[in-house]
C-alpha positions in Angstrom: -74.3 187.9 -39.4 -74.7 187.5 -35.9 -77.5 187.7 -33.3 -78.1 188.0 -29.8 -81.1 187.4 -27.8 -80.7 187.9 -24.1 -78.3 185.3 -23.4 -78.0 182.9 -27.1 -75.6 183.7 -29.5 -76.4 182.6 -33.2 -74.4 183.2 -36.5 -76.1 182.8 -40.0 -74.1 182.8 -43.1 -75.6 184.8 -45.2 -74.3 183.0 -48.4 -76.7 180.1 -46.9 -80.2 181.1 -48.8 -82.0 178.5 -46.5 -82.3 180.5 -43.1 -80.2 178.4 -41.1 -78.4 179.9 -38.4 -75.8 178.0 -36.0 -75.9 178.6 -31.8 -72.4 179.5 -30.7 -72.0 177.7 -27.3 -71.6 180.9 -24.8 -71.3 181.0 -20.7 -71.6 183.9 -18.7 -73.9 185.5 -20.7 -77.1 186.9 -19.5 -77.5 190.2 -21.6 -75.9 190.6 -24.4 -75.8 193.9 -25.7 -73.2 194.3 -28.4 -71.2 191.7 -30.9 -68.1 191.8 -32.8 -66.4 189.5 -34.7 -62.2 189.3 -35.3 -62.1 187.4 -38.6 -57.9 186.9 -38.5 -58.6 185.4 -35.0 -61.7 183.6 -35.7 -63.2 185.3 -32.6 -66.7 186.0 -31.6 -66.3 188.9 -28.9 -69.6 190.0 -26.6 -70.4 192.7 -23.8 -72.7 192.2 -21.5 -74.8 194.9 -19.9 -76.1 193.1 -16.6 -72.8 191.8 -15.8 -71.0 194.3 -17.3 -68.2 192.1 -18.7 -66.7 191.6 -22.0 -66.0 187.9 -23.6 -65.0 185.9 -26.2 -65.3 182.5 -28.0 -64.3 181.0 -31.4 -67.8 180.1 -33.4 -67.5 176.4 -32.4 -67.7 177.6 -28.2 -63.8 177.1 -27.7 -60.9 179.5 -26.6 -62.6 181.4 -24.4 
């Protein structure tokens, strides 16, 4: 599962009964409004409503 708040970018497994959740290093991000995830790629993609862009990142921050 993954959240957004503003501009951080966390995933939690949800097989991990503890709560944890992991930040995914993102830039350019200032307000995020929507998340998808490509699980053949391993990509995390994200739009941004202020600066209207769309980005992407592999869960540990790299291939953007």
């Amino acid at each position: 599962m993954f959240i957004a708040t503003n501009n951080v970018l966390r995933y939690a497994n949800l097989s991990d009964f503890h709560g944890h959740t992991t930040s995914i290093p993102v830039v350019n991000a200032n307000d995020i409004a929507a998340i998808d995830y490509d699980p053949l790629e391993g990509y995390v993609y994200w739009g941004d409503d202020n600066l209207e862009i769309i980005s992407r990142a592999k869960l540990n921050g790299t291939g953007k």
